[in-house]
C-alpha positions as CSV (number, residue, x, y, z in Angstrom):
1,X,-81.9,38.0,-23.5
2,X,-84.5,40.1,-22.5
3,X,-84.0,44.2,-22.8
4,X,-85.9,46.9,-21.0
5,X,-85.4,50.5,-23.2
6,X,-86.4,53.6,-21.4
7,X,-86.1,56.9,-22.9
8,X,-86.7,60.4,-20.9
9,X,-86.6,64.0,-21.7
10,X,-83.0,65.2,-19.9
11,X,-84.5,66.7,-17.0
12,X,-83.6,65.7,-13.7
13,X,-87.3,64.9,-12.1
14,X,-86.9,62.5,-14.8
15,X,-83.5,60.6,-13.1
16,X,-85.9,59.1,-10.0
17,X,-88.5,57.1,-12.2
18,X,-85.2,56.1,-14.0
19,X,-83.8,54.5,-10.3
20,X,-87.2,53.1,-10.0
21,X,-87.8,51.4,-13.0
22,X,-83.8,50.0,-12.8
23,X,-84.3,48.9,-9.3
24,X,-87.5,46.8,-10.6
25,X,-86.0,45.3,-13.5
26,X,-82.9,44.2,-11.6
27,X,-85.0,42.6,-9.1
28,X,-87.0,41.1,-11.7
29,X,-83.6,39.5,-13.6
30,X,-82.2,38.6,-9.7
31,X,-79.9,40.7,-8.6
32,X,-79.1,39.9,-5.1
33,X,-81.3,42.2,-2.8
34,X,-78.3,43.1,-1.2
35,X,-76.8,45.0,-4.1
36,X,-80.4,46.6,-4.9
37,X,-79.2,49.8,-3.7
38,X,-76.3,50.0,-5.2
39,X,-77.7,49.6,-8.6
40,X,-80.3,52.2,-7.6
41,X,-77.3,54.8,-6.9
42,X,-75.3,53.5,-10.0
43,X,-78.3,54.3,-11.8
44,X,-78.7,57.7,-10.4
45,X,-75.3,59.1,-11.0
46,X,-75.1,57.7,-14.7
47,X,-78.6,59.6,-15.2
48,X,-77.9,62.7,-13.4
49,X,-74.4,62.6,-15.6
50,X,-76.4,62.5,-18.4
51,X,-78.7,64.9,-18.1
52,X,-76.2,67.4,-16.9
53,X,-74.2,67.1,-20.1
54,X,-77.3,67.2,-22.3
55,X,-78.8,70.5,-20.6
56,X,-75.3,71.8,-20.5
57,X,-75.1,71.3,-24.6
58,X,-78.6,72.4,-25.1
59,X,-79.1,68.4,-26.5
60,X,-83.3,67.9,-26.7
61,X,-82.3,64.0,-27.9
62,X,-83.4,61.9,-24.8
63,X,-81.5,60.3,-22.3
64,X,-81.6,56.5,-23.2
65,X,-81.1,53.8,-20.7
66,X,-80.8,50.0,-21.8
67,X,-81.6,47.7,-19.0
68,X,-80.3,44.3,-20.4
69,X,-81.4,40.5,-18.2
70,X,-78.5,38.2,-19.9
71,X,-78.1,34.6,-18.9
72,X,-75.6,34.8,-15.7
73,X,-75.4,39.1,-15.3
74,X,-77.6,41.8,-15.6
75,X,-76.4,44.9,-17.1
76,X,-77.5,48.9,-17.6
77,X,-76.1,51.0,-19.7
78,X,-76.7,54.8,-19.6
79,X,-76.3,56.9,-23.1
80,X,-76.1,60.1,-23.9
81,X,-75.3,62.4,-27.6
82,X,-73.3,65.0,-25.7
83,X,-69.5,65.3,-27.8
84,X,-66.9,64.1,-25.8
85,X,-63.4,65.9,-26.7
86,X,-60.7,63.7,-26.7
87,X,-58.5,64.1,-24.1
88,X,-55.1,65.4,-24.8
89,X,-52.2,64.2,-23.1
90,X,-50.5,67.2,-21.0
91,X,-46.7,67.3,-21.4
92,X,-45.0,67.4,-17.6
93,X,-43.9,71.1,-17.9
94,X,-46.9,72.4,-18.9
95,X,-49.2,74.9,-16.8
96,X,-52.6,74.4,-16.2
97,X,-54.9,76.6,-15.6
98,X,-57.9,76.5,-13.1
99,X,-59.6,73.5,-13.1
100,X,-63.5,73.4,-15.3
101,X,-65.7,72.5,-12.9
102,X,-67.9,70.4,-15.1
103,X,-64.7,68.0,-16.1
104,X,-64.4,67.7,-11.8
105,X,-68.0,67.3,-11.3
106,X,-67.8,64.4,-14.1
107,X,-65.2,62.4,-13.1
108,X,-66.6,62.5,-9.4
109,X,-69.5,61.0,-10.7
110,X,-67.5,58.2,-12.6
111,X,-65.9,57.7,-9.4
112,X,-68.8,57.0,-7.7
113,X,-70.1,54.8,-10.1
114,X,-66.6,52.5,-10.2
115,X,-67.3,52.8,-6.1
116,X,-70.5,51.0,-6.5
117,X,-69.9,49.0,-9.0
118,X,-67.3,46.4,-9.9
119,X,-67.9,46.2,-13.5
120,X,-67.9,49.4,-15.6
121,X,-67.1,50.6,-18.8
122,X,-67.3,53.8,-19.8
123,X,-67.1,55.0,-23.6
124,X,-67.6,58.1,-25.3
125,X,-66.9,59.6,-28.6
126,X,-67.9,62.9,-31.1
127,X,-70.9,61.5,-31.0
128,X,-72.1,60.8,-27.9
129,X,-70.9,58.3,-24.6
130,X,-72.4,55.6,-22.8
131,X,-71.8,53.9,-19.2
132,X,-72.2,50.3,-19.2
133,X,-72.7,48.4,-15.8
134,X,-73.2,45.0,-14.8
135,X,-74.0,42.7,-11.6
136,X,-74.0,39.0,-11.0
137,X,-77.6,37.5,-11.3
138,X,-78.3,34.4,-9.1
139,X,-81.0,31.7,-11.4
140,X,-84.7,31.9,-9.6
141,X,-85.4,29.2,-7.2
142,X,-87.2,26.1,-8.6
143,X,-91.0,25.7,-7.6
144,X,-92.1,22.6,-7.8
145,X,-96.5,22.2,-7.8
């Protein structure tokens, strides 16, 4: 199992070289070319997630981004040390108020990730969350000299 770790200061310049470096690395493991792109926008929205919850908490901890070649899937998995509240169920007669933004802009970027990609798990804690994505890799092509 062979593991790519790249680390960047939550700034959101930083969220392209992050695309890049996945798109690479999932080439490199096989990914289908097809799906390329899709991994490349996955990518995007976890990072840009992540870096809007770290700048939004004042966290200077780096964004982390695990890009993981198994045997039969690759797999990325986005981290970040914001606090996640847990979420409280709502009884059915209480009143909301108006929506926070941040909480809609968030779960429009989950959505977009589970959009793009079939297999998704999403965690996160007091100390932190993490987005966890895999893809199907197809074995190189024998060469024979």
């Amino acid at each position: 199992m062979a593991t790519v770790e790249l680390r960047f200061s939550a700034l959101p310049e930083h969220v392209r070289t992050a695309r890049l470096v996945a798109a690479a690395v999932a080439r490199r493991a096989g990914v289908d070319e097809a799906v390329l792109d899709e991994v490349r926008l996955a990518v995007g929205e976890a990072c840009t997630r992540a870096v809007g919850l770290h700048q939004h908490g004042g966290i200077s901890a780096p964004v982390k981004v695990l890009l993981i070649e198994e045997e039969k899937q690759f797999s990325i998995e986005v981290g970040d040390e914001a606090p996640h509240a847990p979420v409280r169920a709502r009884s059915a007669g209480e009143v909301l108020g108006d929506p926070d933004v941040e909480t809609e802009e968030d779960e429009m970027g989950l959505a977009v990730i589970s959009g793009l990609v079939d297999d998704v798990e999403v965690s996160a804690g007091e100390s932190g969350g993490s987005i966890r994505m895999r893809w199907p890799t197809t074995p190189p092509a024998a060469t024979f000299t």
